[in-house]
C-alpha positions in Angstrom: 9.1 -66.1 18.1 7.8 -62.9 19.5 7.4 -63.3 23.5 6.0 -59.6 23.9 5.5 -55.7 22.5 5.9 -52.9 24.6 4.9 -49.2 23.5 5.5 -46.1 25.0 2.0 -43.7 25.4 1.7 -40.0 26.3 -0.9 -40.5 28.7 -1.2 -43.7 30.7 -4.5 -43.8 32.2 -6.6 -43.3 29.0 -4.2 -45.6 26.9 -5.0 -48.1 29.6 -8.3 -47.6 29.4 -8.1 -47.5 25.4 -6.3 -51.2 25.5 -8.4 -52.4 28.3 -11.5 -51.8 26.2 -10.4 -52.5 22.3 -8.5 -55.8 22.9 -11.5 -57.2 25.4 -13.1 -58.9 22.1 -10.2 -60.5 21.5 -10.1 -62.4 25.1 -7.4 -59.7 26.3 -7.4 -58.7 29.9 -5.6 -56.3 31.9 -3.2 -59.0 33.9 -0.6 -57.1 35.6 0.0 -53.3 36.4 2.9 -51.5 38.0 4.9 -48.3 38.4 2.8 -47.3 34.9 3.5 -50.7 33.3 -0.1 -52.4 32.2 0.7 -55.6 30.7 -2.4 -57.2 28.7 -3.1 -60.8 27.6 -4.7 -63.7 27.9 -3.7 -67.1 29.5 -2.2 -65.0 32.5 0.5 -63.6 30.1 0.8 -60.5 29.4 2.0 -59.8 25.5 1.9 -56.8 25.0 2.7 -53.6 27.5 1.9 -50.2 27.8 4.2 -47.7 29.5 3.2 -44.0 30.5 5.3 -41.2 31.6 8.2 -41.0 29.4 7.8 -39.6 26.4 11.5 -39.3 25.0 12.2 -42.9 25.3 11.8 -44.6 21.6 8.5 -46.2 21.3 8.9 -49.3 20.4 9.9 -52.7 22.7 10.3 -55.7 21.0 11.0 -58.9 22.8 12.0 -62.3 21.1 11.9 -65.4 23.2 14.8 -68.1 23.8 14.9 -71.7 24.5 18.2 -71.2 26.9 20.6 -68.5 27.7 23.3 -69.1 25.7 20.8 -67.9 22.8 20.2 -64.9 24.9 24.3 -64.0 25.1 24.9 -65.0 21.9 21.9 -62.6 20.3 23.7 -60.0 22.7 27.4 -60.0 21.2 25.7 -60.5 17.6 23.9 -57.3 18.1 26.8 -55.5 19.9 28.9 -56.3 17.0 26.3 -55.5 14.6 26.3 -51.8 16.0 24.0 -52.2 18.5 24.3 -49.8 21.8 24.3 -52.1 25.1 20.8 -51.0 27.2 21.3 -53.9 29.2 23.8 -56.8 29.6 22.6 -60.5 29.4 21.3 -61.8 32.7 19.0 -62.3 35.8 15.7 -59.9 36.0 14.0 -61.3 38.7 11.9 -58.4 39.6 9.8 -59.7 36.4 10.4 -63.8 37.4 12.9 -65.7 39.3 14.1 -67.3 35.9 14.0 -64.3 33.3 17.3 -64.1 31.6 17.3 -61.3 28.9 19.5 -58.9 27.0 18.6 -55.5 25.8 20.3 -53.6 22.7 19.4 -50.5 21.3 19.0 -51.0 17.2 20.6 -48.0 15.5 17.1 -45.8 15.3 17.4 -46.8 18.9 14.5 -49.3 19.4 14.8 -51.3 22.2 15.2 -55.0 21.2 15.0 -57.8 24.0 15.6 -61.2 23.8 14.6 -63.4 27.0 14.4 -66.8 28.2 11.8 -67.8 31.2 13.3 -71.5 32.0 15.5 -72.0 34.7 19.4 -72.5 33.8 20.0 -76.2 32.9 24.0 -76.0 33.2 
């Protein structure tokens, strides 16, 4: 299951805008903003994000969501040993959320794949 989209954009204040304004029909809102993140959705989650500012990143963010972290370590050595590049080892983010556990991997066009779990640790 998808749990957000991130894309990069070349100018951040009229892509906000641009988001802001098409996905309003569709009951999305601009929910969170910072450091030239805008995160739209609806239901006070953000779904899909915007960055601005760095255009030599690769464009696309995909995150999948987890029931539990051992899903989130075990999509991290899968990848790994697919011939994924590490862009960030399984564990805590809490500058998103006290409970986020993700892992980022790099495919080999080097998107940036996430998977993440938001429940707290039941071990």
């Amino acid at each position: 299951m998808l749990d957000h989209i991130g894309l990069h954009v070349h100018s951040y204040e009229r892509s906000k805008e641009f988001y802001r304004l098409a996905l309003a029909p569709l009951g999305y809102e601009l929910i969170v903003e910072f450091n030239e993140w805008a995160g739209f959705g609806w239901a006070d989650k953000p779904d899909l994000w915007i960055k601005g500012g760095n255009t030599t990143t690769p464009g696309v963010h995909i995150a999948y969501r987890a029931e539990d972290r051992e899903t989130v370590d075990n999509f991290y050595r899968a990848a790994i040993d697919a011939g994924g590049k590490d862009n960030g080892a399984p564990g805590l983010r809490p500058e998103y959320h006290e409970h986020y556990y993700a892992a980022y991997v790099l495919d080999p066009d080097g998107n940036n794949l996430e998977v993440v779990c938001h429940l707290p640790d039941v071990q």
